[in-house]
DOVONU-815235 format. One line per field, with one value per residue (C-alpha): residue number from 1; residue in one letter; x, y, z. Coordinates in nm, 2 decimals, padded with zeros to 4 digits, always signed. Each point is the difference from the previous one (the first is absolute). Layout:
<recs>
n = NUM, ...
res = A, ...
x = X, ...
y = Y, ...
z = Z, ...
</recs>
This chain:
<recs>
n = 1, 2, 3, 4, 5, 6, 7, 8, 9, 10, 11, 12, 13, 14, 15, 16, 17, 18, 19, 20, 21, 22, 23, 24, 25, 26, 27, 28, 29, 30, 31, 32, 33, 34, 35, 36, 37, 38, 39, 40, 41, 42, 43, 44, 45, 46, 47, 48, 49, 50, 51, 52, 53, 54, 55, 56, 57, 58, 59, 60, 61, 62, 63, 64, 65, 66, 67, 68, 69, 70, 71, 72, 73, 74, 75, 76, 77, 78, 79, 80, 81, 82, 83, 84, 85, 86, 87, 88, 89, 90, 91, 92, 93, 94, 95, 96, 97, 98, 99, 100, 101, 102, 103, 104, 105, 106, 107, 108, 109, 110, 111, 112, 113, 114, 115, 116, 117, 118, 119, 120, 121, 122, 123, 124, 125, 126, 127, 128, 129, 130, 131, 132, 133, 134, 135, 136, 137, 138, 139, 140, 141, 142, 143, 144, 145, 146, 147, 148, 149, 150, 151, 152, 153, 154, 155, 156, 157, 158, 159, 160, 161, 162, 163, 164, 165, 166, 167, 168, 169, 170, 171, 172, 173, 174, 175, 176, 177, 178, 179, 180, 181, 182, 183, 184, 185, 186, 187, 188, 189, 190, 191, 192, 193, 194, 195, 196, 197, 198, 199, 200, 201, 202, 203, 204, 205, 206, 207, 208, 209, 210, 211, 212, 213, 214, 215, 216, 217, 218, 219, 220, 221, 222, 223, 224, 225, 226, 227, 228, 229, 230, 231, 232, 233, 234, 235, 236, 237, 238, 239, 240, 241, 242, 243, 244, 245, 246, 247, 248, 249, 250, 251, 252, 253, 254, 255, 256, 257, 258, 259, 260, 261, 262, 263, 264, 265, 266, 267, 268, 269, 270, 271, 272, 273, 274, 275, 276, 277, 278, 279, 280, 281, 282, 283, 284, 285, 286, 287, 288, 289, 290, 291, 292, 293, 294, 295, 296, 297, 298, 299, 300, 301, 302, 303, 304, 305, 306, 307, 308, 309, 310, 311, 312, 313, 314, 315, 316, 317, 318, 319, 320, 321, 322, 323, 324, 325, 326, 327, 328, 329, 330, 331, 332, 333, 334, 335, 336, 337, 338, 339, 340, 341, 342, 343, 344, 345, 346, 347, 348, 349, 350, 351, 352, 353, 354, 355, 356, 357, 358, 359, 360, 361, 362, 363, 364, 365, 366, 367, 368, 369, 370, 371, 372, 373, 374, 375, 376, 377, 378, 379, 380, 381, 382, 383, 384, 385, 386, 387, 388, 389, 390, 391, 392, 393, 394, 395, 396, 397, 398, 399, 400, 401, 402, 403, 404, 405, 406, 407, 408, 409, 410, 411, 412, 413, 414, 415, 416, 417, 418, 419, 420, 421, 422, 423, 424, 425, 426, 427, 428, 429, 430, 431, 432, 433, 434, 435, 436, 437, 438, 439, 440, 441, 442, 443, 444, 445, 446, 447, 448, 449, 450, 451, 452, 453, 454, 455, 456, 457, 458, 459, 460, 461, 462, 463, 464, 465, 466, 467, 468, 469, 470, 471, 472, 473, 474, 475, 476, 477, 478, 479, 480, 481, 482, 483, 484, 485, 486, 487, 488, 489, 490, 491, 492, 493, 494, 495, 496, 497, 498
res = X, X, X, X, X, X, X, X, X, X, X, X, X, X, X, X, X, X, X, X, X, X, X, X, X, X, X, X, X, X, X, X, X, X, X, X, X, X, X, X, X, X, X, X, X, X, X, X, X, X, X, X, X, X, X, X, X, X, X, X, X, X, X, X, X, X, X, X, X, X, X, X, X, X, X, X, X, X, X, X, X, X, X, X, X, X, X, X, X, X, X, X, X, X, X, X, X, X, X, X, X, X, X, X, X, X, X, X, X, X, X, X, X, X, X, X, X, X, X, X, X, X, X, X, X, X, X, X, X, X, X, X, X, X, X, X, X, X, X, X, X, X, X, X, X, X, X, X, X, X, X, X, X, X, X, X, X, X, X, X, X, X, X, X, X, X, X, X, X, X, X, X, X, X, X, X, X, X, X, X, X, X, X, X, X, X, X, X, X, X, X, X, X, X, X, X, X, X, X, X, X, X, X, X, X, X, X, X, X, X, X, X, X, X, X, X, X, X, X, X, X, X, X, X, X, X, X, X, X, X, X, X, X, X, X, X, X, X, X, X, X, X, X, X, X, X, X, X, X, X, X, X, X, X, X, X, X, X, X, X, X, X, X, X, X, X, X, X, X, X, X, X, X, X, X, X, X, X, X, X, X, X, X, X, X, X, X, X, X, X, X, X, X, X, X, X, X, X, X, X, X, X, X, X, X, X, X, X, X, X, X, X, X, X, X, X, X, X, X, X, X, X, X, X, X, X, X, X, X, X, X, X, X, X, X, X, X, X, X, X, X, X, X, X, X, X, X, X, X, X, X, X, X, X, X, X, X, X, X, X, X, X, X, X, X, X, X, X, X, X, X, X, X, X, X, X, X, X, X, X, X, X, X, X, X, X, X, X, X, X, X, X, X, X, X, X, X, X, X, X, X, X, X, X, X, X, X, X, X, X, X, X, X, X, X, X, X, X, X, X, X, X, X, X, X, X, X, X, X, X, X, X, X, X, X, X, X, X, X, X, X, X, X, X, X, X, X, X, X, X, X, X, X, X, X, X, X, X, X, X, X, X, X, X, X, X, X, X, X, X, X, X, X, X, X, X, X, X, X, X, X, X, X, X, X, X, X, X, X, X, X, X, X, X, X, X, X, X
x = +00.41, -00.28, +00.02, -00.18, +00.05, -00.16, +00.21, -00.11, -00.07, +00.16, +00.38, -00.03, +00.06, -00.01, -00.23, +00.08, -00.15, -00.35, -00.16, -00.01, -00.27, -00.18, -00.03, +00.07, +00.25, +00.08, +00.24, -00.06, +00.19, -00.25, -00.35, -00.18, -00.16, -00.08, -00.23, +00.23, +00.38, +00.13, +00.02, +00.09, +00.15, -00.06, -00.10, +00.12, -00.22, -00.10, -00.37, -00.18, +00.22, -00.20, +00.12, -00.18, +00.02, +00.13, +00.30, +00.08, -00.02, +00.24, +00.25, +00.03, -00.18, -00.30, -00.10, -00.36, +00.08, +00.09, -00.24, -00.05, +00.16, -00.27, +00.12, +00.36, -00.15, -00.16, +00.32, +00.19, -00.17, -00.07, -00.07, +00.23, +00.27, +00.06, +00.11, +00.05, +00.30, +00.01, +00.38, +00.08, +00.36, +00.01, +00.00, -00.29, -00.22, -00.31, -00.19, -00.09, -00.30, -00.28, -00.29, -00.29, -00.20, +00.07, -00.23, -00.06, -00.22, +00.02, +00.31, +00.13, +00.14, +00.02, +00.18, +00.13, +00.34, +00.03, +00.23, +00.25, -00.03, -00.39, -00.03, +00.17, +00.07, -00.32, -00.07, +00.35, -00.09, +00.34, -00.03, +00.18, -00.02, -00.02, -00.32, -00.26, -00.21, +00.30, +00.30, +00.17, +00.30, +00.19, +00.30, +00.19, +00.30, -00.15, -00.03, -00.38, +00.16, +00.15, -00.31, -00.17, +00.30, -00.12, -00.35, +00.08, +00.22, -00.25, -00.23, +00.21, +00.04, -00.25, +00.00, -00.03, +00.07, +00.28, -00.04, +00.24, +00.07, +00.35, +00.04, +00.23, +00.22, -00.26, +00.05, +00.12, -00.15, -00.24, -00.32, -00.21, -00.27, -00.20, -00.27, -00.21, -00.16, -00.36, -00.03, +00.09, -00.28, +00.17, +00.36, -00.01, +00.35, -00.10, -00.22, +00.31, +00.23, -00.22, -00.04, +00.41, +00.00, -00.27, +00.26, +00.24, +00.21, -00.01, -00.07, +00.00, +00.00, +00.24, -00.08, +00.38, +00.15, +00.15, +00.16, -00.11, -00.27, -00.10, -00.16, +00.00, -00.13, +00.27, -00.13, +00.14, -00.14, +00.16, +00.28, -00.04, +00.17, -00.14, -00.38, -00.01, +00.17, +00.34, +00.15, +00.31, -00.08, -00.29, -00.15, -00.06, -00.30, -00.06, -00.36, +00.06, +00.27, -00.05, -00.04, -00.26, -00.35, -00.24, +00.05, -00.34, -00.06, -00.29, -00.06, -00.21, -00.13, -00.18, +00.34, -00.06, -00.06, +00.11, -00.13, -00.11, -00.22, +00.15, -00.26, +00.02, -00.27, -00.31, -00.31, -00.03, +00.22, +00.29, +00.02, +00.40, +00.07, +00.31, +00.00, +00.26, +00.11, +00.20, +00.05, -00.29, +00.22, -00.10, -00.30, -00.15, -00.35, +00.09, -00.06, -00.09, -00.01, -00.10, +00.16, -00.11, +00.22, -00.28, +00.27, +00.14, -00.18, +00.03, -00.17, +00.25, +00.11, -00.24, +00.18, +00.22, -00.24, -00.24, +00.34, +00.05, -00.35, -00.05, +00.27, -00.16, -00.30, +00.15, +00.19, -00.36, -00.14, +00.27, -00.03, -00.37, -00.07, +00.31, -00.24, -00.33, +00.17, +00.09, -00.37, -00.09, +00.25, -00.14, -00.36, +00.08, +00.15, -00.30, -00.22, +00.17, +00.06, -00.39, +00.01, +00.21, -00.21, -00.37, +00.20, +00.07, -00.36, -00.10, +00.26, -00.15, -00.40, +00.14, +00.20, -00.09, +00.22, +00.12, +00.36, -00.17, -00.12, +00.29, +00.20, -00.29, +00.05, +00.34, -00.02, -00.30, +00.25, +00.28, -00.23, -00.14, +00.34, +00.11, -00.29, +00.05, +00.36, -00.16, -00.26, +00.30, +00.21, -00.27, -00.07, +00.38, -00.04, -00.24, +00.16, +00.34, -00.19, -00.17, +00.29, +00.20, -00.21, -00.02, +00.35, +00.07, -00.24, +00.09, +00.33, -00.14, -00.09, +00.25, +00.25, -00.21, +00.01, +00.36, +00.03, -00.24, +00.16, +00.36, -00.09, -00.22, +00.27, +00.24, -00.25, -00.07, +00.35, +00.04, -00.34, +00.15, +00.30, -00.19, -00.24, +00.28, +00.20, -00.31, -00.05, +00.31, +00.04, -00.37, +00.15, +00.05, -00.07, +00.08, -00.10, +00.21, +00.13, +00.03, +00.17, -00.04, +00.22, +00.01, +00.30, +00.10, +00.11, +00.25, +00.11, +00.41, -00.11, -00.12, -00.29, +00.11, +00.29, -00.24, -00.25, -00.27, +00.21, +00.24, +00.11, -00.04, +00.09, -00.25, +00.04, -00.25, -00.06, -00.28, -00.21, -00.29, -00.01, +00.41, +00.22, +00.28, +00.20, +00.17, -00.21, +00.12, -00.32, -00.06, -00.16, -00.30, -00.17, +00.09, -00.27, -00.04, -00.12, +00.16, +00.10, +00.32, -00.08, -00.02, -00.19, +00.20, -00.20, +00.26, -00.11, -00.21, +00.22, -00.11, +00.02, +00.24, -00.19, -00.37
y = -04.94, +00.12, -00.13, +00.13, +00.01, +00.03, +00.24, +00.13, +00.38, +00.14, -00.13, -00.16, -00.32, -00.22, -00.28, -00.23, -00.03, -00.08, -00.17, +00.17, +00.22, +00.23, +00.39, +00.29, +00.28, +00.38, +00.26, +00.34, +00.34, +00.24, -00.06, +00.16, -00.06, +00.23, +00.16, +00.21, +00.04, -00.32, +00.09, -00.07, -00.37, -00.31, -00.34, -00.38, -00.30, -00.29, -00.15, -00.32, -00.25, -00.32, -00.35, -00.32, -00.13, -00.31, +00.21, +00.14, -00.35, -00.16, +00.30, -00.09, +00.29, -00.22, -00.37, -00.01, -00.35, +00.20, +00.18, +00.33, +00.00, +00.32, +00.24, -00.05, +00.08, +00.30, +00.11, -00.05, +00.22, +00.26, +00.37, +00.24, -00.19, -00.22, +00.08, -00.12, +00.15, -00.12, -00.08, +00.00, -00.21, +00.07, +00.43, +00.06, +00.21, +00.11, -00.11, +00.11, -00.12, -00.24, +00.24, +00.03, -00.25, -00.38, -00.21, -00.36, -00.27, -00.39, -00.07, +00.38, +00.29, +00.33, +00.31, +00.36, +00.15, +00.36, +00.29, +00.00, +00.35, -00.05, -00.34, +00.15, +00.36, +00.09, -00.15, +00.18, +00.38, +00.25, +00.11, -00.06, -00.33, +00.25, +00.10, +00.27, +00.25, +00.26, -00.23, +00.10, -00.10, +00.22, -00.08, +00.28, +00.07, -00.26, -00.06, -00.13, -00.30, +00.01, +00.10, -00.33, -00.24, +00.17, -00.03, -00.38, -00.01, +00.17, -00.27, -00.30, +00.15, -00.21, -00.29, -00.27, +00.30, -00.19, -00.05, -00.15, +00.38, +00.09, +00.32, +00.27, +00.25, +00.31, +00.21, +00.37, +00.34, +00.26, -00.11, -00.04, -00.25, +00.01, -00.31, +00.10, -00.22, +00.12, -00.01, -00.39, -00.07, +00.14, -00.13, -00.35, -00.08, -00.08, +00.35, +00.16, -00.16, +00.10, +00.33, +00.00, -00.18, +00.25, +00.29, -00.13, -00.27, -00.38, -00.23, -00.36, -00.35, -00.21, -00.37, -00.19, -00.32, +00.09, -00.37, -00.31, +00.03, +00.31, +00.29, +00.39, +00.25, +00.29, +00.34, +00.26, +00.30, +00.33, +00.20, +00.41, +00.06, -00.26, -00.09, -00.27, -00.38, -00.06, -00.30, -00.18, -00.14, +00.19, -00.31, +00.03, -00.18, +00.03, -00.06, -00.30, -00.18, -00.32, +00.13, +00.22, -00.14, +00.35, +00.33, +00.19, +00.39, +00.19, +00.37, +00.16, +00.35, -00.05, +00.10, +00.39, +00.22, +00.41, +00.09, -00.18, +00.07, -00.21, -00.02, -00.02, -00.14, +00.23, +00.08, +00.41, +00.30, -00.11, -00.33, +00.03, +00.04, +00.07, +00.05, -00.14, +00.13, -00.10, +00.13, -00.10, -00.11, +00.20, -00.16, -00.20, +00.13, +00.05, -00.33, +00.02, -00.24, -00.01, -00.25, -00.03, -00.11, -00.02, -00.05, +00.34, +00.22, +00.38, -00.07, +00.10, -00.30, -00.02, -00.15, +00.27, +00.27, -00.23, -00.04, +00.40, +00.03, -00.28, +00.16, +00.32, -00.14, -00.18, +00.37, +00.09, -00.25, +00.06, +00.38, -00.03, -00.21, +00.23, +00.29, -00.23, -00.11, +00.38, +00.06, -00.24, +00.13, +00.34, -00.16, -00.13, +00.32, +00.16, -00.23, +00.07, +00.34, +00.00, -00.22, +00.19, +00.31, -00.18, -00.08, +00.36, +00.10, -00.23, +00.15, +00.36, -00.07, -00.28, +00.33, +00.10, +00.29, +00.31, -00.22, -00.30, +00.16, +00.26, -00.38, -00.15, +00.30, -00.03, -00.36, +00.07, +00.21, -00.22, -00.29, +00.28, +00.07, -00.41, -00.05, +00.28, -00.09, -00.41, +00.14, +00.25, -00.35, -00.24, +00.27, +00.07, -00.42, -00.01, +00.22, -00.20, -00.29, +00.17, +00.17, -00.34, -00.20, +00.25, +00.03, -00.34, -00.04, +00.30, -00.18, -00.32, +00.10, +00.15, -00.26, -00.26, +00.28, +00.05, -00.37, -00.09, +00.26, -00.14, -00.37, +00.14, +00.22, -00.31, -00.27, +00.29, +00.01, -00.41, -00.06, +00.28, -00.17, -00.38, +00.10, +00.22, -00.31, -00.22, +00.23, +00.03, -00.35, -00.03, +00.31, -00.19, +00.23, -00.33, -00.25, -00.32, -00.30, -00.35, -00.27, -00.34, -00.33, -00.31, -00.19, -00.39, -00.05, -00.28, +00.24, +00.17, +00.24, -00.23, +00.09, +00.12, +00.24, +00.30, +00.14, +00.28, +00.35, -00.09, +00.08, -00.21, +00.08, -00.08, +00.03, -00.01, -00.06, +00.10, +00.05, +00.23, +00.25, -00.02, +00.13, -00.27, +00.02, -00.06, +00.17, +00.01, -00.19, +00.02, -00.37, +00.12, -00.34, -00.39, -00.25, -00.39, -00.29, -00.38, -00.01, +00.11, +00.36, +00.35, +00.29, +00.35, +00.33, +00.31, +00.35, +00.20, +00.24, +00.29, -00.10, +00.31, +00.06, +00.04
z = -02.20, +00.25, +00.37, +00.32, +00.29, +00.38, +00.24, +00.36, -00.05, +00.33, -00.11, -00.34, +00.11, -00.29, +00.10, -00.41, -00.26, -00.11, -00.27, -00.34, -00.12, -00.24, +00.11, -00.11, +00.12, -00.03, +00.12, -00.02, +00.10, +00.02, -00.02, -00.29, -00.36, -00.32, +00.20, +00.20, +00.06, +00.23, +00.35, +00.36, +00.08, -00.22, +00.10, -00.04, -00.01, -00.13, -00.06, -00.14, +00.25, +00.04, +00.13, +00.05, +00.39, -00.18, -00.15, +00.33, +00.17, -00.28, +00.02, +00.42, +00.14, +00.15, +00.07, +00.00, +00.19, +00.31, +00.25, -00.03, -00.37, -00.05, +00.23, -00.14, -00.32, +00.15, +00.15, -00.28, -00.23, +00.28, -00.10, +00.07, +00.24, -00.33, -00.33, -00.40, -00.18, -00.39, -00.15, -00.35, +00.00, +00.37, +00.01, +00.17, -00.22, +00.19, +00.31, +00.36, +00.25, -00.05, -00.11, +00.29, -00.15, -00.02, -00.21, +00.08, -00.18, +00.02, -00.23, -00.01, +00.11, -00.15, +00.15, -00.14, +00.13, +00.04, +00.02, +00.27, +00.04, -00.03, +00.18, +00.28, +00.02, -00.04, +00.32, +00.21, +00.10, -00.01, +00.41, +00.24, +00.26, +00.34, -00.19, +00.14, -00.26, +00.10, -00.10, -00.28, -00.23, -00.20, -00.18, -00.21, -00.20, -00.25, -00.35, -00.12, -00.02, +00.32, +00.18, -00.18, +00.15, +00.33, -00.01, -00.07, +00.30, +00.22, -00.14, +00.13, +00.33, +00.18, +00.17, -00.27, -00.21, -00.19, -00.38, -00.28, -00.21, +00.01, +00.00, -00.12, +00.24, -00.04, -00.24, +00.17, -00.16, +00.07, +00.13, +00.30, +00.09, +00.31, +00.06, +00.30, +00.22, -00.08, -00.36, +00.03, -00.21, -00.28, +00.07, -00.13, -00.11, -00.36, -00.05, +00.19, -00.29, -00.30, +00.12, -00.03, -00.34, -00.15, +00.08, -00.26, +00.12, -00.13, +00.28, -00.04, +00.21, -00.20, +00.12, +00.03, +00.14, +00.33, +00.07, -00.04, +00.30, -00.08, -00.26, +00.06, -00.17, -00.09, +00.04, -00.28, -00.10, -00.22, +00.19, +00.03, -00.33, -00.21, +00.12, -00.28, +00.09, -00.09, -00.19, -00.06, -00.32, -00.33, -00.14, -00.37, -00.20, -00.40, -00.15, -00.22, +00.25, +00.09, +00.35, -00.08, -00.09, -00.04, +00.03, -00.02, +00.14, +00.10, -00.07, +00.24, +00.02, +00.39, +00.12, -00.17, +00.28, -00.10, +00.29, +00.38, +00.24, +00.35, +00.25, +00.33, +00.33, +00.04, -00.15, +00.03, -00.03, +00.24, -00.26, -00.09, -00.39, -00.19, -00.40, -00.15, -00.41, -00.28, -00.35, -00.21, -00.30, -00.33, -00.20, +00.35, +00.21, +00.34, +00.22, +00.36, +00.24, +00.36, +00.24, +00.35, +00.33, +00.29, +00.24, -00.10, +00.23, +00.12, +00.30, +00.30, +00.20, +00.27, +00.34, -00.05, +00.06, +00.19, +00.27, +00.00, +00.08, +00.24, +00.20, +00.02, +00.11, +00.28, +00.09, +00.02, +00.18, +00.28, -00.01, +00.02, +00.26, +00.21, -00.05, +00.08, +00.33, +00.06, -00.04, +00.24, +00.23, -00.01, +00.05, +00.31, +00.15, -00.12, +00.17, +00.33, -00.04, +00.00, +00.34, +00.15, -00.13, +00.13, +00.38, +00.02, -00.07, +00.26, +00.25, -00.05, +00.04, +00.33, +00.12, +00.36, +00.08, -00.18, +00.00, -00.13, -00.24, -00.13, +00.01, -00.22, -00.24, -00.05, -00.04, -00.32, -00.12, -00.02, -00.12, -00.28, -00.10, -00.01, -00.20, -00.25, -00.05, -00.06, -00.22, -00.17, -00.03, -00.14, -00.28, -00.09, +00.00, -00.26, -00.20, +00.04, -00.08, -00.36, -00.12, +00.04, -00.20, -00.23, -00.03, -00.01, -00.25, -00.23, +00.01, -00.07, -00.29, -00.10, +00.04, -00.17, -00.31, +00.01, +00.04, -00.30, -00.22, +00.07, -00.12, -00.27, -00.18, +00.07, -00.15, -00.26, -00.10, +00.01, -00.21, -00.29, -00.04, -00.02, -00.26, -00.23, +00.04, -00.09, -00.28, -00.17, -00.01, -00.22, -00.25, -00.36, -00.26, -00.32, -00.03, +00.14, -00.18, +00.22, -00.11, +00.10, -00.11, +00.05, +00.02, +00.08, +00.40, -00.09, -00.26, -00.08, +00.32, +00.27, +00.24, +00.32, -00.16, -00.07, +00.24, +00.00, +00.00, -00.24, -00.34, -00.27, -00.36, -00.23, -00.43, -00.24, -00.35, -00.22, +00.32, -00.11, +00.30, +00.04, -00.26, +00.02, +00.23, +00.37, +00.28, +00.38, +00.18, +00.34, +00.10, +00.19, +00.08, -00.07, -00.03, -00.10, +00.07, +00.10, -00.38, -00.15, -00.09, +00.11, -00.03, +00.04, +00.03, -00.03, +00.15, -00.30, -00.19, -00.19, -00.41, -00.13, -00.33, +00.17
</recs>
């Protein structure tokens, strides 16, 4: 039996139950259709929840005799800091935050609950609380999984930060992440965790009864040696059971891809592009595909050569205006050098005497050779002065260059490795074969004992795109709706005869 309940999305806090209604739910591992192999994180929510005010004031969570009976409505159905979790025979099943939105009319109201990891993560950036654009963390000596659990943890780190995910101890193994303080706007925690999840690892938030005041969601995700979810217990399900209601399967050829084309940011020659091949298997045309990741970009990392060169011009600046003060320094001798040299002139024509004068002589002189020197120093000046900031600037430019080409072959390196990834994972040279089953909720295998990521054992008889048999079915998504049934969509294999 369906119930739902309202919980307080910081801690889980269980707030009771509300009043019954219709909706519909899903739980998915990776996201994806027949369009394209499943990717990166998968979602939970549920949709269609409507309740009368009157159902809400009979269940005790308003008097509309009181004052002020709306803003408790309001507040009780607040987006974001509130939450709806549906239970099938109490196991929470899926759930998270009060969508954006909140739709009231006279008699109704009518809300959507998201994700968790959307609701909430999406709005949580992976940098650190002591933040400035050069802040950086970087954890290593992790397993993709590992790194994940961190990214979370960096995530909660902040005041309020606390949410109800209970995480693992972090997985240790070979790799390094570094989240830098100015590429925030591509560090939300949820885009950090898909990235992880499109690498190979299952991750999923697994709603669960803490205690009776409160629900978490259990974080799990594939270890280093097994990127795929573990289980305790492979369910098994036979078409024609009375647990099973349908089994139905779609062959799709949009999967095919013999060879891809993965597409990085740009629109001219520096535009980042791997090819990715398989095998085109005998008696099939070669099929390309092109798939494009904007945010896959050659282009080097611009504060990093922007810093290097910002430094050099403040080197420059300081050199420069040494050499300009130099200059002005020289000026001034010059200037009274030239004083001293117009005095002396005066001297000689006011001379009297033959010792006047042979003193006014030898004082020209001496003004002459001050004033040469003052006119030999402003000119050694000026050159001082244009041979710095030509220096400085010859080496200017060449540490901006050097700079440049460092981030450039790094992001160079960084943006191969993305789009062979992105393309590998889009290589299907057959065709794929998905099967999807319905099967009763209050059925032999209860809901709430199987979960997205796990195994399930499926046989068939007489199905006309499966040979009988029992095949090994990954469940890839679960949907329903407030009824007593469930809709299970196992990851697409690749039918053996085609």
């Amino acid at each position: 039996m369906w119930t739902l309940e309202l919980f307080r999305t910081v801690d889980g806090l269980r707030y009771g139950e509300l009043p019954a209604a219709g909706f519909s739910w899903s739980r998915e591992l990776r996201k994806g259709s027949l369009d394209a192999p499943p990717q990166g994180l998968g979602t939970e929510r549920a949709s269609g929840l409507e309740w009368s005010v009157a159902s809400l004031e009979a269940a005790g969570w308003i008097d509309r005799n009181e004052h002020g009976w709306q803003e408790r409505l309001v507040a009780l159905l607040m987006p974001k800091k509130h939450g709806v979790i549906a239970l099938y025979d109490g196991i929470p099943i899926a759930g998270g935050p009060i969508a954006d939105s909140v739709t009231f009319t006279h008699d109704t109201v009518a809300i959507t609950v998201d994700d968790y990891a959307e609701g909430i993560l999406s709005r949580r950036f992976v940098v650190p609380e002591t933040f400035s654009p050069k802040k950086q963390v970087k954890v290593t000596g992790k397993s993709i999984g590992g790194l994940a659990v961190e990214a979370l943890r960096v995530a909660m780190r902040k005041p309020a930060g606390g949410l109800p995910l209970e995480l693992p101890a972090s997985e240790t193994g070979n790799q390094t992440a570094e989240w830098k303080g100015y590429a925030v706007a591509q560090l939300a925690a949820e885009d950090v965790i898909t990235d992880f999840a499109d690498l190979g690892p299952d991750i999923d938030f697994r709603p669960k009864v803490l205690d009776d005041s409160h629900f978490v969601w259990e974080v799990v995700h594939g270890s280093a040696d097994q990127l795929e979810l573990g289980q305790t217990t492979v369910h098994d399900w036979e078409q024609g059971s009375p647990d099973v209601v349908s089994i139905t399967s779609t062959l799709s050829t949009a999967y095919i891809a013999h060879r891809v084309y993965a597409v990085g940011g740009g629109q001219d020659v520096a535009t980042p592009i791997q090819r990715r091949e398989a095998e085109v298997p005998e008696g099939w045309p070669l099929i390309e595909q092109v798939i494009s990741d904007s945010t896959i970009s050659a282009v080097p990392e611009q504060e990093v050569w922007k810093k290097t060169a910002a430094e050099a011009t403040a080197a420059y600046d300081a050199a420069y205006q040494d050499a300009v003060a130099k200059s002005d320094a020289a000026d001034t001798k010059a200037a009274q050098a030239e004083a001293a040299v117009a005095a002396a002139n005066k001297a000689l024509a006011d001379a009297k005497t033959a010792a006047q004068k042979k003193a006014a002589k030898a004082q020209k002189a001496a003004a002459d050779k001050v004033a040469k020197a003052a006119r030999s120093a402003k000119t050694a000046a000026t050159k001082a002065e244009t041979a710095a900031k030509k220096r400085l600037a010859d080496k200017l430019k060449a540490a901006e260059k050097a700079a440049e080409k460092a981030a450039s072959d790094q992001q160079r390196i960084w943006a191969k490795a993305q789009l062979q990834r992105l393309g590998d994972a889009h290589l299907t040279p057959y065709p794929m074969l998905q099967i999807e089953m319905t099967i009763r909720a209050d059925g032999i295998t209860p809901l709430g004992t199987f979960w997205p990521g796990e195994v399930a054992h499926v046989t068939t008889h007489d199905h006309p795109a499966l040979p009988d048999g029992t095949y090994p079915l990954r469940i890839l998504s679960m949907s329903g709706d407030a009824g007593e049934s469930v809709t299970l969509v196992f990851d697409p294999i690749q039918p053996e005869r085609y």
